[in-house]
C-alpha positions as CSV (number, residue, x, y, z in Angstrom):
1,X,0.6,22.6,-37.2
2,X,-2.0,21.1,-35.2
3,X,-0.3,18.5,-34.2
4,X,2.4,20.5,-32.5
5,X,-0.2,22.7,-30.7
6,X,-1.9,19.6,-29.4
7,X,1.7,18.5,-28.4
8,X,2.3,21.9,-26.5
9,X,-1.5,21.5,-25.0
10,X,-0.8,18.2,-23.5
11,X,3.0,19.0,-22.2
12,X,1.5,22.2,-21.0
13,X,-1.1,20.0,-18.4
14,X,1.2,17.5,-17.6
15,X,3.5,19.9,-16.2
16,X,0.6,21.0,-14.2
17,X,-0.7,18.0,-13.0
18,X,3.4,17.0,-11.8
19,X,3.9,20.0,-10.2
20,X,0.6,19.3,-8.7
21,X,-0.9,23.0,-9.8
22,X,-3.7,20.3,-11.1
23,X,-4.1,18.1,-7.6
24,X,-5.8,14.9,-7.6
25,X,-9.6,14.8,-8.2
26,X,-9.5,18.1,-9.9
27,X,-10.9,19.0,-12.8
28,X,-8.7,20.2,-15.9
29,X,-10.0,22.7,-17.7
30,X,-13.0,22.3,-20.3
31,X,-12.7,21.9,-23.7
32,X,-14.2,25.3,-24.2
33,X,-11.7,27.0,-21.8
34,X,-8.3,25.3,-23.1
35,X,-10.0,26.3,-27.2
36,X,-10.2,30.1,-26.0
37,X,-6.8,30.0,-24.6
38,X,-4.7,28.3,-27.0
39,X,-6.6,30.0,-29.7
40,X,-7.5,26.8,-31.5
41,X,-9.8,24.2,-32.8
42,X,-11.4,21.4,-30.0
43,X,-9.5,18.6,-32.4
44,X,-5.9,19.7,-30.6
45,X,-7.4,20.2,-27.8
46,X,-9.2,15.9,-27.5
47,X,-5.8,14.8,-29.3
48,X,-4.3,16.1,-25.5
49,X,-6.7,15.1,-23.7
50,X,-6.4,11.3,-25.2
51,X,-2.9,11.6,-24.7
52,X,-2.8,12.7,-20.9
53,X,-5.7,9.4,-20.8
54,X,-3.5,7.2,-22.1
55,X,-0.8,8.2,-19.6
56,X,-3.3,7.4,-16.9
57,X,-2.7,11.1,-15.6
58,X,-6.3,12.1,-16.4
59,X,-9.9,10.3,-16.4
60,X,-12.8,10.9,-18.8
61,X,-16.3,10.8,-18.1
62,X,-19.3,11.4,-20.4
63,X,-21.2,14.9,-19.7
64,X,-18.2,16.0,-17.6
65,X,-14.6,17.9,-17.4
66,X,-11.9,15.5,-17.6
67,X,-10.2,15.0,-13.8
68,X,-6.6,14.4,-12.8
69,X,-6.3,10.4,-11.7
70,X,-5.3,10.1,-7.8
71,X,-2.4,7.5,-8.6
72,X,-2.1,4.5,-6.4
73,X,1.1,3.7,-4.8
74,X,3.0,0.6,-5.4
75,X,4.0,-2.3,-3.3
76,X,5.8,-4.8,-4.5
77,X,5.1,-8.0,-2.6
78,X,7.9,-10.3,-3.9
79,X,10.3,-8.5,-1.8
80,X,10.1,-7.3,2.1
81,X,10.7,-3.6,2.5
82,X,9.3,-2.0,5.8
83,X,6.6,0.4,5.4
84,X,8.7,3.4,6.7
85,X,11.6,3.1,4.2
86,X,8.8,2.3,0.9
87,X,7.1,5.8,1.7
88,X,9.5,7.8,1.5
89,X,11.0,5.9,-1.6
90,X,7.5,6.7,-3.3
91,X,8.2,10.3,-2.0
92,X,5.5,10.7,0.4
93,X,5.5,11.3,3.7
94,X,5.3,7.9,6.3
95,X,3.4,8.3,10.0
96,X,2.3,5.6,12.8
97,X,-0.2,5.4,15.5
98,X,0.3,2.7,17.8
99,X,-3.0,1.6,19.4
100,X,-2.2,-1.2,21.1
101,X,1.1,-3.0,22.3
102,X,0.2,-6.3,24.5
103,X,1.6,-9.8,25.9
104,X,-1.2,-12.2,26.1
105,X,-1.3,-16.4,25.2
106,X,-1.7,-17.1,22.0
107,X,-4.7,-18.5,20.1
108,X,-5.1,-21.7,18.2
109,X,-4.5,-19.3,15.3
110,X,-1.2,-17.4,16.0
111,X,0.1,-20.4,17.5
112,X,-0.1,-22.4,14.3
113,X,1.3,-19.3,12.5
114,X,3.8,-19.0,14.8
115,X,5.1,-22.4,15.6
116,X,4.5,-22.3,19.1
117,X,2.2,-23.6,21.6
118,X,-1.4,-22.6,22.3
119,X,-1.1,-20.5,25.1
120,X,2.2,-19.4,24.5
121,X,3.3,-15.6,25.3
122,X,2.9,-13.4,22.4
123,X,3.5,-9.9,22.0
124,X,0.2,-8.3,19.6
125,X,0.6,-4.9,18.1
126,X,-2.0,-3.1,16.3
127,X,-0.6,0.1,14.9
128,X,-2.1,2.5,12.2
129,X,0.4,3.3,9.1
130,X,-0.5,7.0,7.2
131,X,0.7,8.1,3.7
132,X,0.8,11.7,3.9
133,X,-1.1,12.2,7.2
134,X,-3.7,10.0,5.3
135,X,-5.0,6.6,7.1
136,X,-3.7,3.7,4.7
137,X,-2.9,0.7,6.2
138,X,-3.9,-1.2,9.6
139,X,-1.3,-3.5,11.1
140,X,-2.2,-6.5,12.7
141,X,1.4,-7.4,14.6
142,X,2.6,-10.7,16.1
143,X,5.8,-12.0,17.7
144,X,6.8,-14.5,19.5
145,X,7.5,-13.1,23.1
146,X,11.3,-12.6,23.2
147,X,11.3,-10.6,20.1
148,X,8.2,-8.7,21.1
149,X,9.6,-8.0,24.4
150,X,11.8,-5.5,22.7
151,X,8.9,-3.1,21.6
152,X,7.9,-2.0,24.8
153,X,10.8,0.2,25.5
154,X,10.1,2.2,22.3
155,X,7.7,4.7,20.4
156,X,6.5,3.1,17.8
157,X,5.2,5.7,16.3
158,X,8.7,7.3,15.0
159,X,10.2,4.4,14.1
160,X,10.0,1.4,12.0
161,X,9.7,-1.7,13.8
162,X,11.2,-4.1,11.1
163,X,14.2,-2.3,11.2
164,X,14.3,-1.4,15.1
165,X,14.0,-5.2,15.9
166,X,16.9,-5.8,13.0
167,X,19.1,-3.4,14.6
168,X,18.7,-5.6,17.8
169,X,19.5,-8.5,16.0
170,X,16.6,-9.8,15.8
171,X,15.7,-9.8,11.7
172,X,14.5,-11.7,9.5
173,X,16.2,-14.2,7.0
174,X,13.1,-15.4,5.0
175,X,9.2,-13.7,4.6
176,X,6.2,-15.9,3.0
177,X,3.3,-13.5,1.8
178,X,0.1,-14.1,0.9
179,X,-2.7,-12.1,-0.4
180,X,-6.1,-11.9,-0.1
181,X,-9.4,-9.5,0.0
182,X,-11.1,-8.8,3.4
183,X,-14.3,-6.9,4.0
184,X,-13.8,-4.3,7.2
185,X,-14.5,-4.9,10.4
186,X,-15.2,-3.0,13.4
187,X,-11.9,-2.0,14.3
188,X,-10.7,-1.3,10.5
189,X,-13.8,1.2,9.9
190,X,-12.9,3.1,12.5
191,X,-9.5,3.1,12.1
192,X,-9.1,3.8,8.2
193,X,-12.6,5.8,8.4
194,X,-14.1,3.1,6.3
195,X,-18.0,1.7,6.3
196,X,-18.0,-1.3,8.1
197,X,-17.9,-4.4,4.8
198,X,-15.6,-1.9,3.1
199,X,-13.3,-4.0,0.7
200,X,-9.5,-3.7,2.0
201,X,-6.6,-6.1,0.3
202,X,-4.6,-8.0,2.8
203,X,-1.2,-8.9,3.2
204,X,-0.3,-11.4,5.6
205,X,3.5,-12.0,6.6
206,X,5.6,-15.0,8.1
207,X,8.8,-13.8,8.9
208,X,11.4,-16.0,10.0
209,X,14.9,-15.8,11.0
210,X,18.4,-16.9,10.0
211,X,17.7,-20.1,12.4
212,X,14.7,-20.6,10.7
213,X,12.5,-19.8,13.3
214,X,9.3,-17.7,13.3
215,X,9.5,-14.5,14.5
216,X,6.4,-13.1,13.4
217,X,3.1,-13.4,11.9
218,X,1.3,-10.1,10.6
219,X,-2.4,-9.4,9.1
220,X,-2.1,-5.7,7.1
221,X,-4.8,-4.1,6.1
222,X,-4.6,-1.5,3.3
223,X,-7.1,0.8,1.6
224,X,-7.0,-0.6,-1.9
225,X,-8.4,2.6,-3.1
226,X,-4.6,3.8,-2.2
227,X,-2.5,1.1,-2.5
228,X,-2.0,-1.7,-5.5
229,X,0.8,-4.9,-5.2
230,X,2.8,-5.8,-8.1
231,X,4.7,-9.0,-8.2
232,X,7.4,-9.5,-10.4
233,X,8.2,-13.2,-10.8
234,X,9.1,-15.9,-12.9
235,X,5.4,-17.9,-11.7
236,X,7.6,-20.9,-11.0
237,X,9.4,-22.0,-7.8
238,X,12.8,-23.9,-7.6
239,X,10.5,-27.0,-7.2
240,X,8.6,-26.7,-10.3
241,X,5.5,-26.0,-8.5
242,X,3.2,-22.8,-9.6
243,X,3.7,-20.0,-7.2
244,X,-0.3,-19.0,-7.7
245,X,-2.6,-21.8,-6.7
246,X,-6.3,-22.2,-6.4
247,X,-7.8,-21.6,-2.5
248,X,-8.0,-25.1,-1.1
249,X,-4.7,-27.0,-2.9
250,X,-1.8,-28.0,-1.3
């Protein structure tokens, strides 16, 4: 018997924390209040509690209620998928706010990344991305400057530029990631309301095209208190070599 009222407890909060009756950072009720209202022992009522832990829909603390877990969203990084399109495939709600669309010459830096000349035209975007109407992700944009060219006649705030630029037949054929951790600057504090030294992960992007030419380099900034990566892969290229190396191999 008590292990179907311990059952019944736990299916009874997870259908409040999904329907989101029990939001994020919440507290579910003590062990006190769910004994009084299921009329029973506070064995049932830990057995749920474990079980809702388990499921990573709740977190425990000692000396305090139990608290529904604000889930991270998921972005797998062994495939390209724009911003825009993940969002709404993780069922929340994608914004933008466009700070900055510029040509100006290229650095030693974007010029390397880019395969192009120092000094080259370049087209540098820095655009917030929102989950929810909730600051998650700084974009640090560059293109070479016939692609870029094409951004200035649209708001890129309603739309996603990966698939704007492929629906002028300009997309890309092959993307290299790479990952690292940054501490925030300036520009990220203010713009993902962050202390300055805040850690953010970063995913930086080489895209190029069917041609095999580079298109654009990118430098995006997320919250890692939002977001997570997940890589699913076999750890082994074609070559042989290990996809995952050491900072400082070839």
């Amino acid at each position: 018997m008590a292990e179907v009222v311990y059952k019944q407890i736990a299916d009874d909060l997870r259908s409040r924390i999904v329907s989101g009756q029990l939001s994020p950072g919440e507290d579910v009720p003590t062990e006190a209040e769910l004994a009084q209202q299921w009329s029973t022992s506070r064995g049932p009522i830990r057995n749920a509690l474990a079980a809702l832990r388990q499921e990573g829909l709740i977190e425990t603390t000692r000396g305090r209620p139990a608290r529904v877990r604000t889930r991270k969203a998921h972005q797998a990084v062994d495939v390209s998928i724009p911003f825009t399109r993940w969002a709404t495939d993780i069922g929340a709600a994608p914004g933008a706010q466009t700070q900055e669309v510029s040509l100006r010459k290229a650095d030693a830096e974007k010029a390397a990344a880019l395969d192009i000349p120092e000094g080259a035209s370049v087209v540098d975007v820095l655009r917030l991305r929102l989950l929810d109407s909730r600051p998650t992700m700084l974009e640090r944009l560059t293109y070479i400057e016939p692609v870029g060219r094409l951004l200035f006649g649209v708001d890129l705030d309603t739309v996603s530029i990966t698939e704007y630029l492929i629906s002028h037949g300009q997309g890309s054929a092959s993307v290299d990631h790479e990952i690292d951790a940054v501490a925030a600057d300036d520009v990220d504090a203010r713009l993902l309301e962050v202390p300055v030294g805040s850690p953010l992960l970063r995913l930086r992007r080489v895209s190029r095209d069917a041609e095999g030419r580079t298109i654009e380099a990118s430098d995006d900034r997320y919250l890692s208190d939002i977001v997570r990566f997940t890589v699913a892969a076999s750890g082994r290229s074609r070559q042989g070599d290990a996809y995952v190396r050491p900072l400082g191999s070839a």
